[in-house]
C-alpha positions in Angstrom: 0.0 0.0 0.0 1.4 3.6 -1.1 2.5 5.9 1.7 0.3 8.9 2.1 1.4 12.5 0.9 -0.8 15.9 1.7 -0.7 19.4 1.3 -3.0 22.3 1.5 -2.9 26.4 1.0 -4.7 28.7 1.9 -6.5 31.1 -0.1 -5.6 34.5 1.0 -4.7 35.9 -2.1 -4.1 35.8 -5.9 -2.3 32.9 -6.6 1.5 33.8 -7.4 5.1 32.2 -8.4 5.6 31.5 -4.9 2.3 29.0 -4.3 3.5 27.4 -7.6 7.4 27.0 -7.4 7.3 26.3 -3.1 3.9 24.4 -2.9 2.0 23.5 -5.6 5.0 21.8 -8.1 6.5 19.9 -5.2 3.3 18.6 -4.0 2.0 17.4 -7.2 5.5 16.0 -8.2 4.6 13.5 -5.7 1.1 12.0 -6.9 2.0 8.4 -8.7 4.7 7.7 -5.6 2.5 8.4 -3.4 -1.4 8.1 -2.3 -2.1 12.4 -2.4 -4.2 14.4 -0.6 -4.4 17.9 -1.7 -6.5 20.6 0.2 -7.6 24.1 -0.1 -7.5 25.8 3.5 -10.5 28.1 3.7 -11.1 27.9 7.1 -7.5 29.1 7.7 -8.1 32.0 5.3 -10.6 33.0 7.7 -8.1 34.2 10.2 -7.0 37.1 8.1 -9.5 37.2 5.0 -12.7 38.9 6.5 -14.4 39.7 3.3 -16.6 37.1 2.1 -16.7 37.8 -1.9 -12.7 37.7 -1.5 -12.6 34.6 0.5 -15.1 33.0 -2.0 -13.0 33.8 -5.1 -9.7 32.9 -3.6 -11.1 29.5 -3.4 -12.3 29.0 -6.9 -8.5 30.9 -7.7 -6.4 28.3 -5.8 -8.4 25.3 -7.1 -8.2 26.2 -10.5 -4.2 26.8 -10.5 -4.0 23.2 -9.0 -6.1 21.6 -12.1 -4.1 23.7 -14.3 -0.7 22.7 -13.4 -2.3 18.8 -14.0 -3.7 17.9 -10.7 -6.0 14.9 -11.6 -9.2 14.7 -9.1 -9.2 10.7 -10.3 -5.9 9.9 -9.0 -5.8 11.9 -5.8 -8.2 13.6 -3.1 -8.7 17.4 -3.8 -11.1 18.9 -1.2 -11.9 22.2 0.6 -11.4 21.9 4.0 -14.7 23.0 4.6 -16.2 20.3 3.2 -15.2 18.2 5.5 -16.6 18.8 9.1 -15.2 15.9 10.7 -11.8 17.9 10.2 -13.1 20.4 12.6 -14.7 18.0 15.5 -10.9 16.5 15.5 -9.6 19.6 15.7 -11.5 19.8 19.2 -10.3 16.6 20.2 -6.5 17.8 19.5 -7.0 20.9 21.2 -7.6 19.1 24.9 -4.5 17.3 24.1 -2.1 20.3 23.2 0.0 22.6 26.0 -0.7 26.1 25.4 2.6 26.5 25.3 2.8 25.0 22.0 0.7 27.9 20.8 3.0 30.6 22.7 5.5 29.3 20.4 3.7 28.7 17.2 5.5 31.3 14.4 3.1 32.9 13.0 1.6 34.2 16.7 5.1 35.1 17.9 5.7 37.2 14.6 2.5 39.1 15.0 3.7 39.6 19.0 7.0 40.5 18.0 5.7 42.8 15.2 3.5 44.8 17.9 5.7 44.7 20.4 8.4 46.7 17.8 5.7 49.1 17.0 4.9 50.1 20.3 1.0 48.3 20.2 -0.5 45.9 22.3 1.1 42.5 22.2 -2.2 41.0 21.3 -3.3 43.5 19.1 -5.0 42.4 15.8 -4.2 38.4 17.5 -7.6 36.8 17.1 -8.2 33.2 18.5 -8.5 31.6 15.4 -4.2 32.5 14.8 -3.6 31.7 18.0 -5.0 27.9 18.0 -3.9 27.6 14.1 -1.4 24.8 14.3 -4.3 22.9 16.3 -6.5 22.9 12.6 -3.2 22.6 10.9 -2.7 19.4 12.7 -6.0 18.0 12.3 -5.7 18.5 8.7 -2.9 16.3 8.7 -3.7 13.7 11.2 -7.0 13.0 9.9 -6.3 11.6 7.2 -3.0 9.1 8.4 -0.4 11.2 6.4 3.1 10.0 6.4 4.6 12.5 3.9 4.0 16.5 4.5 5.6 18.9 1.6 6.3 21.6 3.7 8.6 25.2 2.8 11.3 25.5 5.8 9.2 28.3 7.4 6.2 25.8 7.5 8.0 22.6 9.5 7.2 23.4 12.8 2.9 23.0 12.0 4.2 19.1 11.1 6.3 19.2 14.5 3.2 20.0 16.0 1.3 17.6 15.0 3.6 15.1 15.6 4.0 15.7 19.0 0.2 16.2 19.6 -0.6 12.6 18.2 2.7 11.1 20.6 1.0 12.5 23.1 -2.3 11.1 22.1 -1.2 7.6 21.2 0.8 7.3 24.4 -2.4 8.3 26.6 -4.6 5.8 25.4 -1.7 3.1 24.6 -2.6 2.9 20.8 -1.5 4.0 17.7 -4.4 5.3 16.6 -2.9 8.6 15.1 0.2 8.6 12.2 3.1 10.2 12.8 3.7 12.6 10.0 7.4 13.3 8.4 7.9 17.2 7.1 9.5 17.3 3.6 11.2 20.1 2.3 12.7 20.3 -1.3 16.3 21.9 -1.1 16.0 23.8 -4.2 12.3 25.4 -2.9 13.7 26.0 0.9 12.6 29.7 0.2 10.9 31.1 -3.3 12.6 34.9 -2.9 10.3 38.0 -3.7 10.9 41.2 -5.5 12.7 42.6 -2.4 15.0 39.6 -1.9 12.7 38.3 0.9 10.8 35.2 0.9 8.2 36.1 -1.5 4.2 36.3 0.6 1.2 38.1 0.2 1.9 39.7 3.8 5.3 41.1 2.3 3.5 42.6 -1.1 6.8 41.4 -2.8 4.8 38.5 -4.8 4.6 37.8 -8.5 1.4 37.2 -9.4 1.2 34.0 -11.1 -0.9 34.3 -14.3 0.1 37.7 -15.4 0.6 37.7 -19.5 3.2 39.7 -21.7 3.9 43.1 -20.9 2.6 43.4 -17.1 4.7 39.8 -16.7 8.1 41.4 -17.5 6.9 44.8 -15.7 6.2 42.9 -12.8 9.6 40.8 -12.9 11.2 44.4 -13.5 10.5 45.1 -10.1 13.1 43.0 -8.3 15.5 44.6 -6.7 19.1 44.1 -7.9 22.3 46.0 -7.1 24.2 48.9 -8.8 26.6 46.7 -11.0 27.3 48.0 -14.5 26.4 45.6 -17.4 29.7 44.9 -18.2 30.9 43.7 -14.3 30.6 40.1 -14.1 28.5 39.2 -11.4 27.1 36.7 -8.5 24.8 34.6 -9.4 24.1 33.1 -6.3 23.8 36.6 -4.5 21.1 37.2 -7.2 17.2 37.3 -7.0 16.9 37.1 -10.2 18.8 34.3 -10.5 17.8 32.3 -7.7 14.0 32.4 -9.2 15.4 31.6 -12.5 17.8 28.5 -11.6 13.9 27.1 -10.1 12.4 27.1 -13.9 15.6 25.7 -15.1 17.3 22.3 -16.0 20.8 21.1 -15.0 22.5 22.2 -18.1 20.3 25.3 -18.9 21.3 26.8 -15.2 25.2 26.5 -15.7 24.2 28.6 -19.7 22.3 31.0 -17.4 25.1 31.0 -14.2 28.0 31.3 -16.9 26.1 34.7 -18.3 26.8 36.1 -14.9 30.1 35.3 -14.9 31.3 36.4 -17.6 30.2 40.0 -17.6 28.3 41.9 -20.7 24.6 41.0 -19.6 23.1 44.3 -17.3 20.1 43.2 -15.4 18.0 44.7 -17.7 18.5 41.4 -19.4 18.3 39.1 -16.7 15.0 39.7 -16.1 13.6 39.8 -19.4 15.6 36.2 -19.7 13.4 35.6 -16.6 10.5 36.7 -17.6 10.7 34.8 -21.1 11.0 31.8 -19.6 8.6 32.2 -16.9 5.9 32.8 -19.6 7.1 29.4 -21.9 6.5 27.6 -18.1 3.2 29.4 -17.7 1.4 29.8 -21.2 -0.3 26.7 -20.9 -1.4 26.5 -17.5 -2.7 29.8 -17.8 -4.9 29.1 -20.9 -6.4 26.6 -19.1 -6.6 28.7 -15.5 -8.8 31.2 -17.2 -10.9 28.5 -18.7 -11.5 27.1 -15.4 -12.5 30.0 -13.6 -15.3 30.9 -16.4 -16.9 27.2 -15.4 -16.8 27.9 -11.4 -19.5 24.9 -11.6 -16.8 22.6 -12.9 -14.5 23.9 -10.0 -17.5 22.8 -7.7 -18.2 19.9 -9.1 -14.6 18.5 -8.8 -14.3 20.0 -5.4 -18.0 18.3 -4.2 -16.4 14.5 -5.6 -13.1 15.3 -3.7 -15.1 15.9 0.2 -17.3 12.7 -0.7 -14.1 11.2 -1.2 -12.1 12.4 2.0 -15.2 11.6 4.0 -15.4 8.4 3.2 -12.3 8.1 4.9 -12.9 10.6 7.6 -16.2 9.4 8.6 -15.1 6.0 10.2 -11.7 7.1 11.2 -13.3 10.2 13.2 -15.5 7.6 15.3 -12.4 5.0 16.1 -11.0 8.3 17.6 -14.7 9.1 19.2 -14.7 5.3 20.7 -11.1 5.8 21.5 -11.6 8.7 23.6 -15.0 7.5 25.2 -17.6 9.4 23.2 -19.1 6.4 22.2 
């Protein structure tokens, strides 16, 4: 029987290069080794996305980049979270089984703190409860349905940690094995996507590159990273490059060491870096964008393939949540 892989993201946003190159690629790379579970995280969303029509679209934008890059609904389990309620009773269940100081330490609540805390505000400000308990969610997303295999980005390993620890500390209370323990996996050459500013691209750093964008508002948008004063004819760093470090993603073995060796040698100004970037970022991106605007002008298809995808992960939720019910004495 094939191990199990899973992955979700959230829809928060516009899907951009980042989503594709750190999350969607790796995951779906995976589907043929391994049994896959693929999720859209709207209830996440909902801890910073408070405006329903966005929410709503964001959704039907996330699912149709993951049919567009070739994720097949027959060969794996593609579901909104939502769909799937017994995701949410588990998530209870985990909760009375996880220290709050796990969640005093959770990332993305120590970086709002720390943020606040900088600015002179209120620690909690702006700290609602659903970012607080996230990694409890996050790990009943995971545990629920027995995965063994996590594609994770660096800055994401510690939600897999979590849940790891939480279903240790579940199996050892009521002697069983009842939950998997899940392994995080991180592709080297995806460890961190950069952004236009040389940070890790995100939404919450406006330094993304939208991921359908066509022609000219492509290469203005690729324009925008920031590179340093060297003159065209200076040879230069690759490695201490933006540009380059997005580029080496969308390229082969041999095709990076033609690009590196431009660098190297001097004559190329950054001017033409990027459009190199941006031309081969559109002959990765022509295709699956055809077929991303076809999808989202048939949002009932989207639904469709979504609604098969829950009846699918509850039929394996379902039973699995009452073992855990029996387990803990509910029934």
């Amino acid at each position: 029987m094939k191990s199990r892989a899973l992955t979700g993201i959230k829809p928060t946003g516009d899907p951009h290069l980042g989503n594709w190159l750190g999350a969607i690629r790796p995951a779906l790379s995976l589907s043929g080794d391994y049994q896959t579970f693929y999720f859209i995280a709207d209830y996440h969303a909902l801890t910073a996305v408070h405006v329903a029509t966005e929410l709503r679209e964001h959704t039907y934008a996330i699912a149709a980049t993951y049919l567009a890059f070739g994720l097949d609904p027959q060969k794996s389990v593609f579901y909104r979270q939502s769909d799937v309620p017994e995701i949410f009773e588990l998530a209870w269940v985990l909760a009375c089984f996880t220290p709050k100081g796990f969640m005093n330490r959770a990332h993305a609540y120590k970086d709002r703190v720390g943020k606040n805390s900088e600015e002179g505000r209120d620690p909690d400000q702006n700290v609602n409860m659903g970012l607080y308990s996230y990694p409890v969610l996050m790990s009943a997303d995971i545990l629920m349905f027995k995965a063994d295999l996590v594609p994770v980005g660096q800055d994401q390993k510690q939600h897999v940690e979590f849940a790891r620890d939480i279903a240790e500390r579940f199996n050892h209370n009521y002697g069983s094995p009842i939950f998997t323990l899940p392994e995080p996996r991180i592709a080297e050459e995806v460890r961190t996507v950069v952004g236009l500013d040389g940070r890790k691209m995100s939404k919450s750093y406006g330094n993304t590159i939208p991921l359908f964008l066509e022609g000219k508002a492509l290469q203005k948008k690729v324009n925008q990273i920031v590179t340093n004063s060297q003159s065209p004819d200076e040879p230069k760093d690759a490695d201490a490059s933006p540009v380059f470090s997005l580029h080496r993603l969308l390229l082969n073995e041999a095709e990076e060491q033609v690009v590196r060796e431009k660098y190297r040698a001097g004559g190329m100004g950054w001017g033409q870096a990027k459009k190199d970037l941006a031309e081969t970022l559109n002959e990765h991106l022509r295709g699956p964008r055809e077929e991303y605007f076809k999808l989202m002008g048939d949002k009932g298809h989207i639904d469709k393939v979504l609604r098969e995808g829950a009846q699918k992960a509850r039929a394996e939720a379902t039973p699995y949540l009452e073992n855990i019910r029996r387990a803990v004495g509910i029934r």
